[in-house]
Structures are given as C-alpha cells and as structure tokens.
N, C-alpha and C positions, 0 to 999 in steps of 0.2 A: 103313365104320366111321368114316374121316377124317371124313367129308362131317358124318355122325349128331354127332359130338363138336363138329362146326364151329357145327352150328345149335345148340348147347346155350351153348356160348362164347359166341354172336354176341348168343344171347337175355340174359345175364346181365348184369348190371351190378355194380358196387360192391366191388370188392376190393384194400384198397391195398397200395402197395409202398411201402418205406422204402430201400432203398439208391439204385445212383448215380444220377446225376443231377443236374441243375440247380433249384431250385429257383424256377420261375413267378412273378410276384406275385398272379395272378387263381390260380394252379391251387388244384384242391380232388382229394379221394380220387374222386371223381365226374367229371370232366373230365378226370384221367388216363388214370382206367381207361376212357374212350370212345376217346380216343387210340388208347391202348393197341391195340382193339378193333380201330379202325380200320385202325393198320397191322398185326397179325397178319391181316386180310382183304382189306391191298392186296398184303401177301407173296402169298396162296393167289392173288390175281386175275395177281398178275404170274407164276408160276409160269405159270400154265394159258396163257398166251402167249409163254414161256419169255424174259420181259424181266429177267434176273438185275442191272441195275443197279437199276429198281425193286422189287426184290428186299431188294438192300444197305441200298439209300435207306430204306427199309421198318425193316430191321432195325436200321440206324442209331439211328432215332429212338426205336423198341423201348427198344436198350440204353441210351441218354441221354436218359428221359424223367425229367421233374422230379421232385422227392420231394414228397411230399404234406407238406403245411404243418406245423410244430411241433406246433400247438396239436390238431389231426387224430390224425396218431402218439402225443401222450402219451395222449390220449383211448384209441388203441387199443390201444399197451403197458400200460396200466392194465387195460383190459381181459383184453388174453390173459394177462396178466403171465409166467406163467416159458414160457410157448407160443410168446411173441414171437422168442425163437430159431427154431423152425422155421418161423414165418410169415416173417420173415426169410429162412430158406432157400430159400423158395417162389420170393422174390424176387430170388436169384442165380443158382438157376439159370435163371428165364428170363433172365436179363440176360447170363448165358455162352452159354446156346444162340443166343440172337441174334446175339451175337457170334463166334458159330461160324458162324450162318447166313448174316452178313454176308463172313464170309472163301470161307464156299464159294459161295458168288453168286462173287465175285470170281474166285472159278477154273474157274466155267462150271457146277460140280459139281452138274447137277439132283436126282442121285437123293441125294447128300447133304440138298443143301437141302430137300428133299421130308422128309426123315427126320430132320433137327432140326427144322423147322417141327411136325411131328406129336409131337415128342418136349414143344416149346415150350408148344403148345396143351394139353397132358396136364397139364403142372406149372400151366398156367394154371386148368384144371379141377379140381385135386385141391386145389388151395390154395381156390377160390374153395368145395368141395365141401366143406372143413374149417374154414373163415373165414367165408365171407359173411353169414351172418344175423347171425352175431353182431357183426360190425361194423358193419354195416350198419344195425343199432339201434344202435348206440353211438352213427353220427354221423347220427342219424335228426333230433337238434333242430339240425346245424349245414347241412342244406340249406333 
C-alpha cells in the first residue's frame, strides 16, 4: 500500500505550503513542492539501507523548507478563502511529522520512522487530493 501511495506522491506536482520556513528568493509553489518530493524520497531510500542520519538530514529540510512567495499565497488564499485554514493544516502537520521523523532517526527508532514517514506522505496526499487543481489553476499564469 506504502509503495502504491509512494508512486501517486512521487507522480504529483504542485501543492503549496504556507508555514515555516525560510523564504528563497528564486523559490516558487513548483520548486518547493519538488524539494519537497525529493526529500520525502530520499527519507524512503535512506530507510531501505537503514542510514537514519540521512533520514534526519531528509526530514530536516522537510520541516524548514521555504514559504512560497507572497504574491503565490495571496493568489491561493483568495482562492480557497475560508478553506485556507485547513490547507494550512495540511501544512503542519507535515511539518510536525517530519519533525518527529527527524527525532526518531535520531534515536535509531526504524519502525517509528517507517510510521511517521507513511503517516507524512498521507497528509501529503489528502491535501494534494483536496487542493491541487485548484491551485494549480490559480498559479497556472505565474509559471
């Protein structure tokens, strides 16, 4: 089931997040969320050779990836307008389960981190399941 939800994630694009983070000067909702991508799939590659610091490393980057530009977010608050709370919540708790992920790497914990990472990619999948077209027309004229 992991695997089947992994290639659905891995195929998707375009779904932004608005909390923590740093703000990029080049980043866009499209360039995060590949990030993104990339390391929830260097977490699952570091798991399967049980390397729990690039695990951390992984989830690190997860939790403190940049916020998608002003100009992006009011585009998409406009859009979801009073939904924007729960697209928002999509967005914290990946940002807690990584940072849970990142503690239990730290304490060796495989079958924890096997078990937030699945819980991560879910939230990753229901937001993108309840989000993405539609923002993804929204910011269809800023790519």
């Amino acid at each position: 089931m992991i695997i089947r939800c992994l290639f659905v994630f891995f195929g998707v694009y375009g779904l932004a997040t608005v909390a923590a983070g740093q703000e990029a000067p080049e980043s866009s909702l499209k360039t995060i969320m590949q990030e993104l991508r990339n390391d929830a799939a260097l977490i699952l590659d570091a798991m399967l050779v049980d390397d729990m610091a690039a695990v951390a490393d992984a989830a690190l980057r997860i939790s403190d990836h940049p916020r998608i530009p002003p100009d992006q977010a009011s585009l998409i608050a406009s859009e979801l307008g009073p939904e924007m709370a729960t697209f928002k919540q999509f967005d914290s708790l990946v940002h807690d389960l990584s940072v849970a992920i990142r503690e239990a790497a730290g304490d060796g914990d495989r079958d924890r981190v096997q078990m937030l990472h699945r819980d991560m990619v879910a939230g990753c999948l229901g937001c993108h399941a309840a989000y993405r077209e539609r923002v993804m027309m929204v910011l269809a004229d800023e790519t």
